[in-house]
Structures are given as C-alpha cells and as structure tokens.
CHARMM internal coordinates of N, CA and C (Angstrom, degrees):
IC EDIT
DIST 1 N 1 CA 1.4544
DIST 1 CA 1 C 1.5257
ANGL 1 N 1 CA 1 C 109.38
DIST 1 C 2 N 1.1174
ANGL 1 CA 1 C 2 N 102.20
DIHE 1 N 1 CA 1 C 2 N 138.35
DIST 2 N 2 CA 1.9418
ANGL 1 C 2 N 2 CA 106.76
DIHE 1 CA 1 C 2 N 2 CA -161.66
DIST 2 CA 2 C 2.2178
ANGL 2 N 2 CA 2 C 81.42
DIHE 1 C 2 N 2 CA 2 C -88.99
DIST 2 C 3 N 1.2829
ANGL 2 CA 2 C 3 N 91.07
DIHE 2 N 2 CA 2 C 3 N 166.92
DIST 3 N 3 CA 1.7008
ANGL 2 C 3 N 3 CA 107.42
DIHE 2 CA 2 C 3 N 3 CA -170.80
DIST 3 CA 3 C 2.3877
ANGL 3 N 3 CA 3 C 89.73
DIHE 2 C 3 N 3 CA 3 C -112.72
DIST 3 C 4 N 0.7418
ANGL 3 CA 3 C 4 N 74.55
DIHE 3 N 3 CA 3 C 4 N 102.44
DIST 4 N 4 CA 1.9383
ANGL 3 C 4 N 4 CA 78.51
DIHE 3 CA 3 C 4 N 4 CA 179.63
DIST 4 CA 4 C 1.3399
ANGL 4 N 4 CA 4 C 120.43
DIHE 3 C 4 N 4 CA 4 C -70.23
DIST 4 C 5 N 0.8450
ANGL 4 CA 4 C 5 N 109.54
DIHE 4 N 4 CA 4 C 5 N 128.83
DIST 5 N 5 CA 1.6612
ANGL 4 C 5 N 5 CA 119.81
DIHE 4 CA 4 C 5 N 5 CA 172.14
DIST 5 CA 5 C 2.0456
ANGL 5 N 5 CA 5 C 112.25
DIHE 4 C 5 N 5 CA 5 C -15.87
DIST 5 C 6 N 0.6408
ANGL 5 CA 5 C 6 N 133.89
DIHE 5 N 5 CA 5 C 6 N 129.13
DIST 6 N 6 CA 1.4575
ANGL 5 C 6 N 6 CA 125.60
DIHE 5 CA 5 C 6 N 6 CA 161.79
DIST 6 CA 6 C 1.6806
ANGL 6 N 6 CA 6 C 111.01
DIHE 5 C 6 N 6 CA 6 C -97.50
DIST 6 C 7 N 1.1832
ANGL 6 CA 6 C 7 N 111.85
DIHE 6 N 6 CA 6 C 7 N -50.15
DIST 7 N 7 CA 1.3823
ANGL 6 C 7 N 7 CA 121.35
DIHE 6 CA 6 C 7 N 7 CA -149.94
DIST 7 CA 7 C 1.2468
ANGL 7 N 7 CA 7 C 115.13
DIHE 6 C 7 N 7 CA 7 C -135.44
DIST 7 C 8 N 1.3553
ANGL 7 CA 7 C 8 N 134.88
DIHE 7 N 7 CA 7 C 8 N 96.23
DIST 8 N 8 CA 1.7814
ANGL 7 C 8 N 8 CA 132.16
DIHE 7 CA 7 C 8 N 8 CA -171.95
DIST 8 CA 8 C 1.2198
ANGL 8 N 8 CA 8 C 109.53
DIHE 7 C 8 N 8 CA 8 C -77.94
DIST 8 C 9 N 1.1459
ANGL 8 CA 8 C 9 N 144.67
DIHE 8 N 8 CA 8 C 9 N 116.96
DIST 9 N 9 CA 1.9787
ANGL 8 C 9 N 9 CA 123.75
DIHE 8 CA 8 C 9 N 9 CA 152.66
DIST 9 CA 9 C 1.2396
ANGL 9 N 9 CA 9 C 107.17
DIHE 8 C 9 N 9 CA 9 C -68.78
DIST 9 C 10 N 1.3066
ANGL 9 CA 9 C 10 N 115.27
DIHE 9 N 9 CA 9 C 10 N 153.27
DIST 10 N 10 CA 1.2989
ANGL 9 C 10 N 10 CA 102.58
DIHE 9 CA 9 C 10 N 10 CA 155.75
DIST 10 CA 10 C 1.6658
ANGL 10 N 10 CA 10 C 109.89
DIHE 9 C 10 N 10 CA 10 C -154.09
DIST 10 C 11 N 1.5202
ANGL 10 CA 10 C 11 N 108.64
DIHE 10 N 10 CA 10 C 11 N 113.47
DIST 11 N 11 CA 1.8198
ANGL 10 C 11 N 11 CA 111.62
DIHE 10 CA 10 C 11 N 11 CA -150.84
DIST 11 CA 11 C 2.0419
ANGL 11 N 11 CA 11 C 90.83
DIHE 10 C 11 N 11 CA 11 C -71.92
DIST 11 C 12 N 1.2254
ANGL 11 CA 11 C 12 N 81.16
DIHE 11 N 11 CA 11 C 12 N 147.13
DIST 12 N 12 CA 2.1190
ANGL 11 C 12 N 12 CA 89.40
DIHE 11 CA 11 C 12 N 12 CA 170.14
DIST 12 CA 12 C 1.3919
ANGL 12 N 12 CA 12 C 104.19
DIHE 11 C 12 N 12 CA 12 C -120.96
DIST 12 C 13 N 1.5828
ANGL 12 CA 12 C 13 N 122.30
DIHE 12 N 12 CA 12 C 13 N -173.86
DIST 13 N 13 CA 1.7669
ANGL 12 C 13 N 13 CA 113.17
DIHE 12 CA 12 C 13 N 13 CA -144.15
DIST 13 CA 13 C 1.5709
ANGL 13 N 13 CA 13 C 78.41
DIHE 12 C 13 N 13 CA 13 C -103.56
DIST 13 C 14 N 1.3609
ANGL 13 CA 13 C 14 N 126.09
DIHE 13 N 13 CA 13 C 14 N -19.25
DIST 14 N 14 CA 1.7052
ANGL 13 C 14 N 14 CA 106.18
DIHE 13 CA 13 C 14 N 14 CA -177.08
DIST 14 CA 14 C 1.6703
ANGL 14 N 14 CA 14 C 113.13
DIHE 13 C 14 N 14 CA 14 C -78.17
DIST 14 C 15 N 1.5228
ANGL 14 CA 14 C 15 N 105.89
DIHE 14 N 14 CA 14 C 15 N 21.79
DIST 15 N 15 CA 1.3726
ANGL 14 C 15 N 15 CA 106.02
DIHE 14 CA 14 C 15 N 15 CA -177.19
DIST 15 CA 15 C 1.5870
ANGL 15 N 15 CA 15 C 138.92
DIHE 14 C 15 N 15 CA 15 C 100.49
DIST 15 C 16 N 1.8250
ANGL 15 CA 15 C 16 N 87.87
DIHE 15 N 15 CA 15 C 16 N -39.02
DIST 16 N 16 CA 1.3692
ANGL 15 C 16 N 16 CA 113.35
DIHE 15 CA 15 C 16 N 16 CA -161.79
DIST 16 CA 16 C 2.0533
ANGL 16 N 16 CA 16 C 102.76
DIHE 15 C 16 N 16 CA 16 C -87.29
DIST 16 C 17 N 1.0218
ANGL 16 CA 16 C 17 N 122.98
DIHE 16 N 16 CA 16 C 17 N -174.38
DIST 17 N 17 CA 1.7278
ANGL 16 C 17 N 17 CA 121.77
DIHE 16 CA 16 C 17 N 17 CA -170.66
DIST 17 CA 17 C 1.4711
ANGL 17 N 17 CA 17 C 113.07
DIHE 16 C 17 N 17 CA 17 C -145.12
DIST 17 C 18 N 1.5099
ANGL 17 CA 17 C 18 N 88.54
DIHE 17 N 17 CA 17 C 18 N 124.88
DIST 18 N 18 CA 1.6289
ANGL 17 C 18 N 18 CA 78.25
DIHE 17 CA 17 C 18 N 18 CA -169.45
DIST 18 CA 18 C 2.1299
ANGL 18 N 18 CA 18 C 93.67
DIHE 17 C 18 N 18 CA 18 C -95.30
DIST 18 C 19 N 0.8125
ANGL 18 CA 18 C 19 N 117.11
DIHE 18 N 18 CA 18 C 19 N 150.59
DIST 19 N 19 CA 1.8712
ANGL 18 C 19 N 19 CA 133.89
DIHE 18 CA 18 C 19 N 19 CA 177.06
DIST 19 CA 19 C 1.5728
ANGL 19 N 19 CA 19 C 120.14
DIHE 18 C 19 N 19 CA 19 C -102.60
DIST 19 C 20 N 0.5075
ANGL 19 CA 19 C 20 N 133.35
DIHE 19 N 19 CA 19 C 20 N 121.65
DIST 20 N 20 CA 1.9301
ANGL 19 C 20 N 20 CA 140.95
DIHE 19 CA 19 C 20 N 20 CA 175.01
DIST 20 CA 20 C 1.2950
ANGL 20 N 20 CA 20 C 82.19
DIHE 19 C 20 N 20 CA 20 C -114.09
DIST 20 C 21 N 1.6969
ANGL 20 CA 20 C 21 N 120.17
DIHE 20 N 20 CA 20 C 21 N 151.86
DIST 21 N 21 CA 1.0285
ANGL 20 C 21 N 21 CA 146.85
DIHE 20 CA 20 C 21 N 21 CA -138.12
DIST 21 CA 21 C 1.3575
ANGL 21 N 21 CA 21 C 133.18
DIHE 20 C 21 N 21 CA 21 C 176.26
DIST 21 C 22 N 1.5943
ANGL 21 CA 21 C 22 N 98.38
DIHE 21 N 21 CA 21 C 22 N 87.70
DIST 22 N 22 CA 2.0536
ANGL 21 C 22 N 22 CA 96.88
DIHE 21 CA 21 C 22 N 22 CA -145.83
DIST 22 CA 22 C 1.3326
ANGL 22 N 22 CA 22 C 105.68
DIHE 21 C 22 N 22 CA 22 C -76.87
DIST 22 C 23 N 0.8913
ANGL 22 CA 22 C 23 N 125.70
DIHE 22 N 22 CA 22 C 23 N -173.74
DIST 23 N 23 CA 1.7780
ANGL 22 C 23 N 23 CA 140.30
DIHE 22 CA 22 C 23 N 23 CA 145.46
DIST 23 CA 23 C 1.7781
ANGL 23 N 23 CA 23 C 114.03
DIHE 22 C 23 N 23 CA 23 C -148.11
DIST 23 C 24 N 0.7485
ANGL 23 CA 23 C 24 N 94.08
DIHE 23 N 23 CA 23 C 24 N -170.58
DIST 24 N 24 CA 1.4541
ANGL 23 C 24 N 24 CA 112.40
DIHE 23 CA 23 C 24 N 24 CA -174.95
DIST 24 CA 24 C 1.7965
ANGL 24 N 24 CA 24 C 125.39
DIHE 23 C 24 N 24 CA 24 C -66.25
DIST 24 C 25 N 1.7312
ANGL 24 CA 24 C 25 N 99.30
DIHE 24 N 24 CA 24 C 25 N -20.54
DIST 25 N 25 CA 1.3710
ANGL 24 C 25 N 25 CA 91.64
DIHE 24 CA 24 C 25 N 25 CA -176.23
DIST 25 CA 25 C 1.6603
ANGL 25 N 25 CA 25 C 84.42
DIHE 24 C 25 N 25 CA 25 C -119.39
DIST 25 C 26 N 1.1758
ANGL 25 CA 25 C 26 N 129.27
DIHE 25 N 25 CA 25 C 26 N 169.96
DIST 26 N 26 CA 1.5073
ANGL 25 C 26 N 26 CA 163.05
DIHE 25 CA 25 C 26 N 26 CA 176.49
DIST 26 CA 26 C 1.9894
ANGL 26 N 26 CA 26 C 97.38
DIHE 25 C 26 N 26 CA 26 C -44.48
DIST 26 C 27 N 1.6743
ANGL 26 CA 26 C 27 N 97.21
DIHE 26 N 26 CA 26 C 27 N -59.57
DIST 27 N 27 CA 1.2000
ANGL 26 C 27 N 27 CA 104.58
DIHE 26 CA 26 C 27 N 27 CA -149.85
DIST 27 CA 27 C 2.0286
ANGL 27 N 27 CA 27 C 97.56
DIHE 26 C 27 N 27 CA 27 C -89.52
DIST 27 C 28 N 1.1841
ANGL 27 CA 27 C 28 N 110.36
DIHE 27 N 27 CA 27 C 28 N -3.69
DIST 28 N 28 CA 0.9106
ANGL 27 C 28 N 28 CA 112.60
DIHE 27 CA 27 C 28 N 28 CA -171.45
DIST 28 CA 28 C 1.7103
ANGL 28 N 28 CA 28 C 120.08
DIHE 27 C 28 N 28 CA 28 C -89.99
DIST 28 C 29 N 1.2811
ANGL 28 CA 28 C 29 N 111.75
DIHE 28 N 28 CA 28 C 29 N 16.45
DIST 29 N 29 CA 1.5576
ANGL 28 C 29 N 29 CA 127.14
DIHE 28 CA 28 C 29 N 29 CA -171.38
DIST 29 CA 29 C 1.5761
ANGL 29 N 29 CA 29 C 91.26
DIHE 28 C 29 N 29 CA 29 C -79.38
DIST 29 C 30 N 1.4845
ANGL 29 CA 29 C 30 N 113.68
DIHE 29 N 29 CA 29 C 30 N 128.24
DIST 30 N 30 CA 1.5622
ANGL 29 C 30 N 30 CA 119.37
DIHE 29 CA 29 C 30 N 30 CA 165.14
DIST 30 CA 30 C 1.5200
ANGL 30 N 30 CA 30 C 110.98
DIHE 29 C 30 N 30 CA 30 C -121.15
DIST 30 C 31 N 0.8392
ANGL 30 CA 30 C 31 N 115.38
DIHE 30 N 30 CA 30 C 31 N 152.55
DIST 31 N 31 CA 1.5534
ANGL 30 C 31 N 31 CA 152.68
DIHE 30 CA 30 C 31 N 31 CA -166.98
DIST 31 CA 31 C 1.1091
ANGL 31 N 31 CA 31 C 121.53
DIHE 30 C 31 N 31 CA 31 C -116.27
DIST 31 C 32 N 1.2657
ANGL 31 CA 31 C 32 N 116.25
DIHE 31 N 31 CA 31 C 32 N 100.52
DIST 32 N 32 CA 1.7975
ANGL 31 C 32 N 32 CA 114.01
DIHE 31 CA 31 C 32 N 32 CA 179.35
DIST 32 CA 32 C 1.7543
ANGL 32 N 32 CA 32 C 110.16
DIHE 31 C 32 N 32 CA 32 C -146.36
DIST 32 C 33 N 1.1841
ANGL 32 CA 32 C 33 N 127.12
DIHE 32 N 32 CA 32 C 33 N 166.91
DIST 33 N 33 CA 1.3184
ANGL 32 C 33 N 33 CA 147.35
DIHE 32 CA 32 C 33 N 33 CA -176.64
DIST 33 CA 33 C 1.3972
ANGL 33 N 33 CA 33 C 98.06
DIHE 32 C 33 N 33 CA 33 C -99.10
DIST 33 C 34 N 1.4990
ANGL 33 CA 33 C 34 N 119.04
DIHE 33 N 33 CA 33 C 34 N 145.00
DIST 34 N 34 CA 1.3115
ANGL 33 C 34 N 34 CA 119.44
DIHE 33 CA 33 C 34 N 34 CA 151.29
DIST 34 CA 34 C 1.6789
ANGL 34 N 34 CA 34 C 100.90
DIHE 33 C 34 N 34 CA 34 C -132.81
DIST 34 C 35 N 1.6270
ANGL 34 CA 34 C 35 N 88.78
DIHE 34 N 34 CA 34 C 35 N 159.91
DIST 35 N 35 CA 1.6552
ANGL 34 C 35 N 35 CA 90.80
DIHE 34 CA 34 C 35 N 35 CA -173.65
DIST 35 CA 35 C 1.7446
ANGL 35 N 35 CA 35 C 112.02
DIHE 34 C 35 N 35 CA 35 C -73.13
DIST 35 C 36 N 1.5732
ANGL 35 CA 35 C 36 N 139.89
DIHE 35 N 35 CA 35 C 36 N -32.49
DIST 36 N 36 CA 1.2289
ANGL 35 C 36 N 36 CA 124.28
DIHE 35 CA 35 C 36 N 36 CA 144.04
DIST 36 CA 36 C 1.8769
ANGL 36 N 36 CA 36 C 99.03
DIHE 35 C 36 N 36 CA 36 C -135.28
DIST 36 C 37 N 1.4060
ANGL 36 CA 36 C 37 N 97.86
DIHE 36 N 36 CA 36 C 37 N -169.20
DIST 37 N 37 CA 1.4832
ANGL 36 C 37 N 37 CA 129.27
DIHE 36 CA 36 C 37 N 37 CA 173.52
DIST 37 CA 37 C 0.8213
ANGL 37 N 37 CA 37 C 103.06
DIHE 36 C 37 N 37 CA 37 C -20.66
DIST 37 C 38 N 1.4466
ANGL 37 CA 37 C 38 N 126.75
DIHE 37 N 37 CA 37 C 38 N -85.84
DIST 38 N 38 CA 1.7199
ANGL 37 C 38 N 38 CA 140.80
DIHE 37 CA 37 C 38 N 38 CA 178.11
DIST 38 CA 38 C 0.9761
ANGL 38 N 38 CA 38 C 99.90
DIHE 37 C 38 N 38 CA 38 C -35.29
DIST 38 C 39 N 1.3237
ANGL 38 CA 38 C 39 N 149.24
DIHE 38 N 38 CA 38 C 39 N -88.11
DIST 39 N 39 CA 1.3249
ANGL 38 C 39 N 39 CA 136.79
DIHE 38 CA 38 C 39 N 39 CA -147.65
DIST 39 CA 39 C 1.5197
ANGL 39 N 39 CA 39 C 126.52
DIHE 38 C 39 N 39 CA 39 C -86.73
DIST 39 C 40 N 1.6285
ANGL 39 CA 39 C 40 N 110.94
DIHE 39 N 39 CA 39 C 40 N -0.87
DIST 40 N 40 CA 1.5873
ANGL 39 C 40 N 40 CA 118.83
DIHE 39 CA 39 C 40 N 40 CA 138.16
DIST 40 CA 40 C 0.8854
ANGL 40 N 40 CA 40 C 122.23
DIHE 39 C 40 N 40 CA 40 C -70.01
DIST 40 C 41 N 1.3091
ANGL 40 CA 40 C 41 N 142.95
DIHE 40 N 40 CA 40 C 41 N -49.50
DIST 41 N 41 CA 1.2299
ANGL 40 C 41 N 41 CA 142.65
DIHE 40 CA 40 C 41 N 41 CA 131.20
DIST 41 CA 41 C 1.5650
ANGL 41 N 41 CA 41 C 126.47
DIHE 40 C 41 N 41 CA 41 C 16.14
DIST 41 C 42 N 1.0828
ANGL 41 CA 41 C 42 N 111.98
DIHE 41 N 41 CA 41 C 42 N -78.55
DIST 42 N 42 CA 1.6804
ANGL 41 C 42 N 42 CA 150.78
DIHE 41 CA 41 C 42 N 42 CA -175.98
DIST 42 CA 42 C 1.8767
ANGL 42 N 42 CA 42 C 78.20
DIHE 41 C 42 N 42 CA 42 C -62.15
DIST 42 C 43 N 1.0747
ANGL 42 CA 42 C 43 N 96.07
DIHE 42 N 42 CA 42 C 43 N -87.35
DIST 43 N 43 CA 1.7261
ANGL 42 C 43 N 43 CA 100.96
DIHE 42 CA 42 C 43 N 43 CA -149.85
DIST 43 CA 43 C 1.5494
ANGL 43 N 43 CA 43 C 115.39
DIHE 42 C 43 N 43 CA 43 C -51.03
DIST 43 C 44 N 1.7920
ANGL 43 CA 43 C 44 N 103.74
DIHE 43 N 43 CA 43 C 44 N -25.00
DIST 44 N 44 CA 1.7225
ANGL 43 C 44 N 44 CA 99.26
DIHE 43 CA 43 C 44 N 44 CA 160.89
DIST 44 CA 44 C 1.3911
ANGL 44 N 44 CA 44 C 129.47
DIHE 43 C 44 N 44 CA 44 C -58.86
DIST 44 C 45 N 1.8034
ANGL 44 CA 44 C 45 N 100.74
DIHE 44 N 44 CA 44 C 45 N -41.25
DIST 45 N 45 CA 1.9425
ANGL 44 C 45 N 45 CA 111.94
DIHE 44 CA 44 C 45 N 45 CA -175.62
DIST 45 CA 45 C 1.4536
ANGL 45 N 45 CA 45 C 76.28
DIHE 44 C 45 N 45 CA 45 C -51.35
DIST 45 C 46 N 1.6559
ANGL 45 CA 45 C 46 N 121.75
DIHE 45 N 45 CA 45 C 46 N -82.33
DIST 46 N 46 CA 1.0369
ANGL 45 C 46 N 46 CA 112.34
DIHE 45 CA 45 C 46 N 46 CA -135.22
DIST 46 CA 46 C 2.0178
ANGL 46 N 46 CA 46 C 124.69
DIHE 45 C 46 N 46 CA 46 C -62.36
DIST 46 C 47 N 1.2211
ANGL 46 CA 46 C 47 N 115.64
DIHE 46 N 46 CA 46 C 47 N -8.76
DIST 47 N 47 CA 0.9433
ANGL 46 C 47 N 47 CA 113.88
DIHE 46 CA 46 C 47 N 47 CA -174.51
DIST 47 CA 47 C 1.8744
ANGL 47 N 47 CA 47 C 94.07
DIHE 46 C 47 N 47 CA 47 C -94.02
DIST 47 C 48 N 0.9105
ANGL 47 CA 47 C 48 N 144.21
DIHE 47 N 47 CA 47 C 48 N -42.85
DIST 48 N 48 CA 1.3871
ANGL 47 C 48 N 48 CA 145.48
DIHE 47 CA 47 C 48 N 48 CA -177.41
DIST 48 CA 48 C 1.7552
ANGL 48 N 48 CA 48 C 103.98
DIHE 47 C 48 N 48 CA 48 C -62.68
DIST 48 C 49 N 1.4014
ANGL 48 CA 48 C 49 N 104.55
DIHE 48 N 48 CA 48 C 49 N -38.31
DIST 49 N 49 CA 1.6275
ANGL 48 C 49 N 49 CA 100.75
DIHE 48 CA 48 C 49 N 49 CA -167.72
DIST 49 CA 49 C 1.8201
ANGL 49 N 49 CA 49 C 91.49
DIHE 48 C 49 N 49 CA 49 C -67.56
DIST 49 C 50 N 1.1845
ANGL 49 CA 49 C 50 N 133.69
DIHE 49 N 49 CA 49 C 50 N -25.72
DIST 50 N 50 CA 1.7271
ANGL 49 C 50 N 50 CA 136.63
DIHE 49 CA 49 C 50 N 50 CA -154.69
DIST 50 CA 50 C 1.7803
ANGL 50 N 50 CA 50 C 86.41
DIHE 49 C 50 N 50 CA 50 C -87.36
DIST 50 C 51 N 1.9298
ANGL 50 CA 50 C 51 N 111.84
DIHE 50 N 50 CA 50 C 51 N -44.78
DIST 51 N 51 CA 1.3323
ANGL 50 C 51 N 51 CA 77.62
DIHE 50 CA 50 C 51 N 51 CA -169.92
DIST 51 CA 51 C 1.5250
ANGL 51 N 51 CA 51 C 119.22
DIHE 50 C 51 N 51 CA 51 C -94.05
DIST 51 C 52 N 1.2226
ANGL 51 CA 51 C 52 N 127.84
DIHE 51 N 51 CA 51 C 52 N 5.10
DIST 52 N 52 CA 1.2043
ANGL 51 C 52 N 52 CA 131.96
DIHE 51 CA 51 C 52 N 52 CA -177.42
DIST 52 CA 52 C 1.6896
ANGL 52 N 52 CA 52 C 108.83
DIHE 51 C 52 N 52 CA 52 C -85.47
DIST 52 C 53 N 1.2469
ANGL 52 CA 52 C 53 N 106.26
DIHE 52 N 52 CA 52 C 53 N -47.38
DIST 53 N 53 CA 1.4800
ANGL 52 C 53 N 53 CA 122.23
DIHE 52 CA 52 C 53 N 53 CA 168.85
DIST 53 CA 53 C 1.3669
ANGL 53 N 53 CA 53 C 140.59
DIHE 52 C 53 N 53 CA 53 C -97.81
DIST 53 C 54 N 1.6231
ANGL 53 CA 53 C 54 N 115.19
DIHE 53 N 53 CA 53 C 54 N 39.26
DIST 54 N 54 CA 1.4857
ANGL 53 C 54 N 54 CA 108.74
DIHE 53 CA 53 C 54 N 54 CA -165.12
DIST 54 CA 54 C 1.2716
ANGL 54 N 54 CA 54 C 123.04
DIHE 53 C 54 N 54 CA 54 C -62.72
DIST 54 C 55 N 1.1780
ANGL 54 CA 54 C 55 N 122.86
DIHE 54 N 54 CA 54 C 55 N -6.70
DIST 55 N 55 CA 1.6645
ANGL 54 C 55 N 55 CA 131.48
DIHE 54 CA 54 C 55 N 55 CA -173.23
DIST 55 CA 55 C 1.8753
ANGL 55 N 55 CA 55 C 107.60
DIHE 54 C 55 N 55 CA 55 C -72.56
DIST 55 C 56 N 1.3366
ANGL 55 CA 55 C 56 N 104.02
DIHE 55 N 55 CA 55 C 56 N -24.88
DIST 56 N 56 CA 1.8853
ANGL 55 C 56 N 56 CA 108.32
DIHE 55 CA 55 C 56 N 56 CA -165.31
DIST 56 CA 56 C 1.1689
ANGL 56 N 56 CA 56 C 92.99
DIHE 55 C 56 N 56 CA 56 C -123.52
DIST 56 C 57 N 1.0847
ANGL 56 CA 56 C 57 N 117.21
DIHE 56 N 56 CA 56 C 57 N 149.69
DIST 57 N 57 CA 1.1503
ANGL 56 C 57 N 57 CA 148.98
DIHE 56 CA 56 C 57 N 57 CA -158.44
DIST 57 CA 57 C 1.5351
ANGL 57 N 57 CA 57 C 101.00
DIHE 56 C 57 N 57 CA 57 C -74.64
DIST 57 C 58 N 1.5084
ANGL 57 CA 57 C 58 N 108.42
DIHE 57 N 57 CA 57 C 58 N 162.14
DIST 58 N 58 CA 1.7425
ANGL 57 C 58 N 58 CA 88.49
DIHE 57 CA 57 C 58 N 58 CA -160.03
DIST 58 CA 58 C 1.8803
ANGL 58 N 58 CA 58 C 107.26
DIHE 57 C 58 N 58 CA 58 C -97.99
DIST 58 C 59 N 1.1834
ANGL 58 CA 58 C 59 N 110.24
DIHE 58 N 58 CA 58 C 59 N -8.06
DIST 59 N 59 CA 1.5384
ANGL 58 C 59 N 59 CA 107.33
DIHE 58 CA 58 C 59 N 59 CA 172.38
DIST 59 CA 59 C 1.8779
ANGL 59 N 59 CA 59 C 101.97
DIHE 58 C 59 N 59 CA 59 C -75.51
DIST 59 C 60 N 1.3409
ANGL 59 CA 59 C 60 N 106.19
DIHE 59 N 59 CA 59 C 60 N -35.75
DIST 60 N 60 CA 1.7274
ANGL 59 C 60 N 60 CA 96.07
DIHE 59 CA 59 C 60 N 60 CA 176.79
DIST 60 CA 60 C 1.9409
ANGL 60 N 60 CA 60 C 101.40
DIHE 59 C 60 N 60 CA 60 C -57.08
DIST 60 C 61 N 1.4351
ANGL 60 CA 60 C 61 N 93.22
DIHE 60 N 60 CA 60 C 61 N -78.11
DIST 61 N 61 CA 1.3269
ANGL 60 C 61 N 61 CA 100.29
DIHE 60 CA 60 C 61 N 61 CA 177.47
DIST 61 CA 61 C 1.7028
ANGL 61 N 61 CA 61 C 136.88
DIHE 60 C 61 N 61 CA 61 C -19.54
DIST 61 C 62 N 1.3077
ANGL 61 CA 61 C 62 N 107.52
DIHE 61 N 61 CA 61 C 62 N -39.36
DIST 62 N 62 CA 1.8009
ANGL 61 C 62 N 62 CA 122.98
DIHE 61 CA 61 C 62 N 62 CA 158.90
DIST 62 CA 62 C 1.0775
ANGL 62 N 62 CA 62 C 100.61
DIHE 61 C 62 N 62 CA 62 C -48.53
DIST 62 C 63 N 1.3912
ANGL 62 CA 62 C 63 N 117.03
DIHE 62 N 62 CA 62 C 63 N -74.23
DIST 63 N 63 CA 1.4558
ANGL 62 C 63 N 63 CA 130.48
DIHE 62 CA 62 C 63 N 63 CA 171.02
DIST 63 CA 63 C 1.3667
ANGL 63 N 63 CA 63 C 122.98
DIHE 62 C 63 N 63 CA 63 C -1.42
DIST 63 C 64 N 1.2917
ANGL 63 CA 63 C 64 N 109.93
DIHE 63 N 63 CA 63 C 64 N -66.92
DIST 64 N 64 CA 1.5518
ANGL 63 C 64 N 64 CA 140.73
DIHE 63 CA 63 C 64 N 64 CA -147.67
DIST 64 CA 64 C 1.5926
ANGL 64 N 64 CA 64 C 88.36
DIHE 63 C 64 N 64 CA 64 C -88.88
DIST 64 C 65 N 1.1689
ANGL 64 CA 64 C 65 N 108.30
DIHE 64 N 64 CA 64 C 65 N -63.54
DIST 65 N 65 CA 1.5011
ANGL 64 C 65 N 65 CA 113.49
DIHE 64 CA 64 C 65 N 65 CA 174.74
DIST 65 CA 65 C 1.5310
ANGL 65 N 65 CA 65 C 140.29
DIHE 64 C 65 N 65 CA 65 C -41.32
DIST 65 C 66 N 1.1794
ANGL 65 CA 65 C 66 N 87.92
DIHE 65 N 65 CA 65 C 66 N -39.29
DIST 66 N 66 CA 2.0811
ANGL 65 C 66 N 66 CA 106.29
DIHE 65 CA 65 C 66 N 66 CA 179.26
DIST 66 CA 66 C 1.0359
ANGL 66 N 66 CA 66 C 109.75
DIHE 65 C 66 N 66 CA 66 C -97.04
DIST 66 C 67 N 1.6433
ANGL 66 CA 66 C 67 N 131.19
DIHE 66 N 66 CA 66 C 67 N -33.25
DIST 67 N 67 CA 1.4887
ANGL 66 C 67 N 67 CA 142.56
DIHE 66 CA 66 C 67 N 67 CA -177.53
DIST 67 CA 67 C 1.5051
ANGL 67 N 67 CA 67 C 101.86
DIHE 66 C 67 N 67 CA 67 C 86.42
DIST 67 C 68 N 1.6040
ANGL 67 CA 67 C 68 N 131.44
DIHE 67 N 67 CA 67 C 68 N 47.32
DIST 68 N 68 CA 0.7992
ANGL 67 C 68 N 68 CA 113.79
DIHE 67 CA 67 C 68 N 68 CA 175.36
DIST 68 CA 68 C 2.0990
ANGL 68 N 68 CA 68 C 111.57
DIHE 67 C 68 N 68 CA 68 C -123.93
DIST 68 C 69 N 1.0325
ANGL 68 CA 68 C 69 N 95.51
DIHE 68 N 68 CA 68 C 69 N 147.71
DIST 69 N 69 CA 1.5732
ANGL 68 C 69 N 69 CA 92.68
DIHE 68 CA 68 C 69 N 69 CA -153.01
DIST 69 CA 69 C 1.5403
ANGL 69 N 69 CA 69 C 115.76
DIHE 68 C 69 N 69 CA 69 C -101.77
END
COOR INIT
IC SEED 1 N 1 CA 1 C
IC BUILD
C-alpha cells in the first residue's frame, strides 16, 4: 500500500507558500497561503498530526509525527 501525499508546499516568487492539504474525502482538500516556509510547514504538521491522531492532544501528536522528542 503506497503512503499518499498529505500535504504539498508549493513556494511562489513573493516568497510566501501556497499548501494543498488532503484528507480522506475528495471534497475535503483545503487550500491556504502561508506567509513563508516555516510557517507552512508548521501549519501542515499541525493539521495532519489532528487528522491522523485525533485521540492525543495535538502538541503530543506533532510530536509523534515529526519524531521529535
């Protein structure tokens, strides 16, 4: 079973990043801007760590997600 994309970056020339952002149903793909890298970045863990892990809390869950300890 292939592991699917969750989260695209994709950097633009004003610096800033636009994110696509899958889930599970078709209609559920979101679309948002971040002001740079880092904080697309940030806002993918954190939105992927909520849907993979809704049971823990979402600072554990980052956690769990990035491997960082």
């Amino acid at each position: 079973m292939k592991n699917p994309t969750m989260a695209i970056v994709t950097p633009r020339a004003d610096g800033t990043v636009d994110l696509t952002l899958k889930a599970r149903k078709m209609w559920q793909i979101k679309h948002v801007t971040a002001a740079n890298e880092q904080l697309g970045k940030r806002y993918a863990e954190r939105r992927c760590a909520a849907r993979l892990l809704p049971d823990l809390p979402l600072k554990e869950a980052v956690r769990r997600i990035t491997g960082a300890d």
